[in-house]
C-alpha positions as CSV (number, residue, x, y, z in Angstrom):
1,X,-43.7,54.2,-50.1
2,X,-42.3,51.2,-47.6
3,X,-42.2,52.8,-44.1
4,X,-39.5,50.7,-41.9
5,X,-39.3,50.4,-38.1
6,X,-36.6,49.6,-36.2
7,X,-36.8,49.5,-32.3
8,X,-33.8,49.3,-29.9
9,X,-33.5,48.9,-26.2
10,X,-31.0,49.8,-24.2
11,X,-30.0,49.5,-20.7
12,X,-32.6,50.8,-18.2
13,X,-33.4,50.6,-14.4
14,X,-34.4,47.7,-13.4
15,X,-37.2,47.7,-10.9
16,X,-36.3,46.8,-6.8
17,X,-33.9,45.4,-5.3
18,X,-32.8,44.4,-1.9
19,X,-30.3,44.2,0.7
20,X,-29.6,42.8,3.9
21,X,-26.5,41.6,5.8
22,X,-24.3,42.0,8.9
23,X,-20.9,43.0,9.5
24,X,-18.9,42.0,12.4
25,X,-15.5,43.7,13.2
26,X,-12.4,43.9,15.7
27,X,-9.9,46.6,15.6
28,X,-7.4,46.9,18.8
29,X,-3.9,47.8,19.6
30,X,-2.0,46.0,22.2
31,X,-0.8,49.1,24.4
32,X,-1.0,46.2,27.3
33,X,2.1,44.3,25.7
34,X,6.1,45.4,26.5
35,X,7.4,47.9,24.6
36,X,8.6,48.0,21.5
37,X,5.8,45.5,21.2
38,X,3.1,47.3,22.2
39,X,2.3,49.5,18.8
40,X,1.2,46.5,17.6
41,X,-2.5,46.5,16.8
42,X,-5.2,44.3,14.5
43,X,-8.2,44.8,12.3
44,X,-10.8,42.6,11.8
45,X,-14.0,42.6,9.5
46,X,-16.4,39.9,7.9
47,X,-19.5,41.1,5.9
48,X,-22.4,39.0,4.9
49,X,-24.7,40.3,2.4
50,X,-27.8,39.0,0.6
51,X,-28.6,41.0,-2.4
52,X,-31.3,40.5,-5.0
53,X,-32.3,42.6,-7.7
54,X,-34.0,42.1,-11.7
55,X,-31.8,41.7,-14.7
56,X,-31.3,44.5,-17.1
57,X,-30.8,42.8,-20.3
58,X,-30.1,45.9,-22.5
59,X,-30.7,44.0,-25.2
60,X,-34.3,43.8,-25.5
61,X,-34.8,40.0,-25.1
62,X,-36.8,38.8,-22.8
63,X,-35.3,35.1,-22.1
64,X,-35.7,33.5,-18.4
65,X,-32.9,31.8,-17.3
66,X,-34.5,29.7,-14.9
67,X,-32.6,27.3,-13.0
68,X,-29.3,28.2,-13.3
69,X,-26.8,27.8,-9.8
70,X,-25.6,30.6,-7.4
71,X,-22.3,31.0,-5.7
72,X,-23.3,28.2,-3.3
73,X,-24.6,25.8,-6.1
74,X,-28.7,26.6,-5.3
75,X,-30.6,26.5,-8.1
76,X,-31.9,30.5,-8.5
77,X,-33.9,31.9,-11.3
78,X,-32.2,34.2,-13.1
79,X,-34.9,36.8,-13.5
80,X,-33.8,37.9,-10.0
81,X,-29.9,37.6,-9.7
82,X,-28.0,39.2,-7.1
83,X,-27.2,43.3,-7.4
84,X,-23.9,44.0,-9.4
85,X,-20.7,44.1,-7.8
86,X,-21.9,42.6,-4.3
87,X,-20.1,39.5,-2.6
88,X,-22.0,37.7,-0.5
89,X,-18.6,36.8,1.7
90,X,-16.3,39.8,2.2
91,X,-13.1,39.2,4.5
92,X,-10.9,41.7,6.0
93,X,-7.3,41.5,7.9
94,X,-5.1,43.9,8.6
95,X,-1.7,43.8,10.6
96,X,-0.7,47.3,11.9
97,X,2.2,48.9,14.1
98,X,2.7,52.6,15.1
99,X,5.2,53.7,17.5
100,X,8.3,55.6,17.1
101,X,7.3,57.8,14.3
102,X,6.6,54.6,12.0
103,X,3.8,53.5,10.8
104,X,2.7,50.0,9.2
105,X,0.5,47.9,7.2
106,X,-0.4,44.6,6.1
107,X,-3.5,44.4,4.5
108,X,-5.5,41.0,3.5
109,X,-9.3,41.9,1.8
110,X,-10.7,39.0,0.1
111,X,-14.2,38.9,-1.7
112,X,-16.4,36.0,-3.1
113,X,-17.8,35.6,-6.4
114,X,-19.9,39.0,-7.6
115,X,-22.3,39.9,-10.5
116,X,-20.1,41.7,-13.0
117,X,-23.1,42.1,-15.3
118,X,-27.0,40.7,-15.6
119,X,-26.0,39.8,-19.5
120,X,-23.5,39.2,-21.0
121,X,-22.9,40.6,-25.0
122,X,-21.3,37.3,-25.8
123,X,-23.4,34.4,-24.1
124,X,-26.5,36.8,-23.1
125,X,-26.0,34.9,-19.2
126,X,-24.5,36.4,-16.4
127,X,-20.6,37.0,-15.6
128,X,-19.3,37.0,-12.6
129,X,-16.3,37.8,-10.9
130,X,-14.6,34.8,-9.2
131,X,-13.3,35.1,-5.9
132,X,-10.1,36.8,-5.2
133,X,-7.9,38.0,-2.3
134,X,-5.5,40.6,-2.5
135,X,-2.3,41.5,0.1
136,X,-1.3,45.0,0.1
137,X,1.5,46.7,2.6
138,X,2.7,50.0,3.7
139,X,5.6,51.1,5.7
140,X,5.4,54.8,6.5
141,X,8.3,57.0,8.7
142,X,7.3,60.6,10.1
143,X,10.1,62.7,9.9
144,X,8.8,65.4,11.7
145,X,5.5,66.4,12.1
146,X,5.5,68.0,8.4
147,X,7.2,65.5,6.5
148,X,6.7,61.6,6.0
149,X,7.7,59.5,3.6
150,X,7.3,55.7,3.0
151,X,6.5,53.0,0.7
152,X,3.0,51.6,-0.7
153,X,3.0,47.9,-2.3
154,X,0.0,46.7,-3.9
155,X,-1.0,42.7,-4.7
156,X,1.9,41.1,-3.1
157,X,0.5,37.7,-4.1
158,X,0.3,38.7,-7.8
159,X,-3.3,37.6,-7.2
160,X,-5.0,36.5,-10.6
161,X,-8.6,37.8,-11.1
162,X,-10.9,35.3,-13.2
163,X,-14.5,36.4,-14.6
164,X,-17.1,33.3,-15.1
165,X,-19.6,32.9,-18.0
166,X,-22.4,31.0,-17.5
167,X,-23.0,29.2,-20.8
168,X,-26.5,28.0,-20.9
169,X,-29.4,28.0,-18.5
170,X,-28.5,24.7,-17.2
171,X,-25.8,26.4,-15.4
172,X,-22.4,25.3,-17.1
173,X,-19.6,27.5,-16.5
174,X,-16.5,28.3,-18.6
175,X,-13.6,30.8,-17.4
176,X,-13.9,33.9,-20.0
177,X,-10.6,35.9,-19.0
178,X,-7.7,36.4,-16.5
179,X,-5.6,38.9,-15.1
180,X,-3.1,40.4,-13.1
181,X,-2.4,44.0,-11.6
182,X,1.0,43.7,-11.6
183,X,2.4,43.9,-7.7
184,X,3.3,47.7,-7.5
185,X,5.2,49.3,-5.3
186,X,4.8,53.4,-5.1
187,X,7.4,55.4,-3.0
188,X,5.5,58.2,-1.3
189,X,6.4,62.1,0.1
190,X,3.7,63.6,2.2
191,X,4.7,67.1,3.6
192,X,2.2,69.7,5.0
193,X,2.9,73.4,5.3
C-alpha cells in the first residue's frame, strides 16, 4: 500500500521574551485656583517600552527576515521582533473638572506603531499597527448621591487606524487596511440602591 504523511504546524509559544521601560506621570487638581476654577485638575503619562520577543510563524516555515527596519528605521532581524501589541511610545492626556456635582473628561491616549502579528497569512512578514491617537470625553451630573447620569463620546477625531505590511525582507512597506470606529456618543444612567 502507499502510506502518506502530512505534517502541520500551528501556532506555538515562542521561547523568551523581554521587557523593560519607564513610565513617567502627573496627575493634580488645582484646588489652589478661585473657585469655580478650582475643580479643574490634569493627567499626565508617557510610557517607554522596549520589548523583544521570537516570531511564531504558525506556518511551519522557517524564513529569517534579516534586515528589515523597526519603527525608528534600524535595521533589526526579524527572528527577534518586538512582543505583540506593545508601542514603544505611549502618550496620555487627560482634562478633568469635578465640582458641583459634575464631573468631566477629556481624554487624549495616543500609541506608536505595534506588532499586530509575527506573520502575516498574506505576505508571511510582520503587520503592524500604525500609530494612532484617539480623543474621548465624558460629562457626568450627580443628581443625588444615588443617581447620575451623563454622556460618554468616543473618537472625537474620527481617528483612522492603518495596519502596515511589510512586503519583503528588504523592508518595503505597503498600507494593508483602514478604519474607523465611528465617533459614538452613549447616554448613561448610573443609580445605586
Amino acid at each position: 500500500g502507499i502510506t502518506s504523511t502530512v505534517e502541520m504546524e500551528g501556532t506555538r509559544n515562542g521561547g523568551k521574551g523581554t521587557m523593560q521601560g519607564f513610565e513617567i506621570a502627573y496627575q493634580q487638581f488645582y484646588d489652589m485656583l478661585p473657585s469655580p476654577w478650582d475643580g479643574l485638575g490634569l493627567q499626565v503619562n508617557y510610557t517607554w517600552i522596549d520589548a523583544s520577543g521570537v516570531p511564531n510563524s504558525g506556518d511551519g516555515s522557517t524564513d529569517s527576515f534579516e534586515g528589515t527596519p523597526d519603527d525608528t528605521g534600524a535595521r533589526v532581524n526579524l527572528d527577534k521582533v518586538p512582543l505583540q501589541g506593545q508601542s514603544r511610545d505611549t502618550f496620555n492626556l487627560v482634562g478633568m473638572y469635578d465640582k458641583y456635582d459634575w464631573s468631566v473628561r477629556l481624554a487624549y491616549n495616543w500609541r506608536s506603531k505595534y506588532l499586530l502579528t509575527t506573520r502575516d497569512v498574506i505576505s508571511k512578514y510582520p503587520l503592524w499597527n500604525d500609530d494612532a491617537g484617539f480623543l474621548d470625553g465624558s460629562v457626568f451630573y450627580h443628581i443625588n448621591s444615588n443617581v447620575t447620569v451623563g454622556m460618554q463620546f468616543t473618537n472625537l477625531l474620527n481617528t483612522q487606524t492603518k495596519t502596515i505590511m511589510l512586503l519583503d525582507g528588504e523592508g518595503a512597506e505597503a498600507g494593508r487596511s483602514w478604519f474607523v470606529n465611528d465617533r459614538r456618543a452613549a447616554l448613561i444612567v448610573k443609580a445605586t440602591f
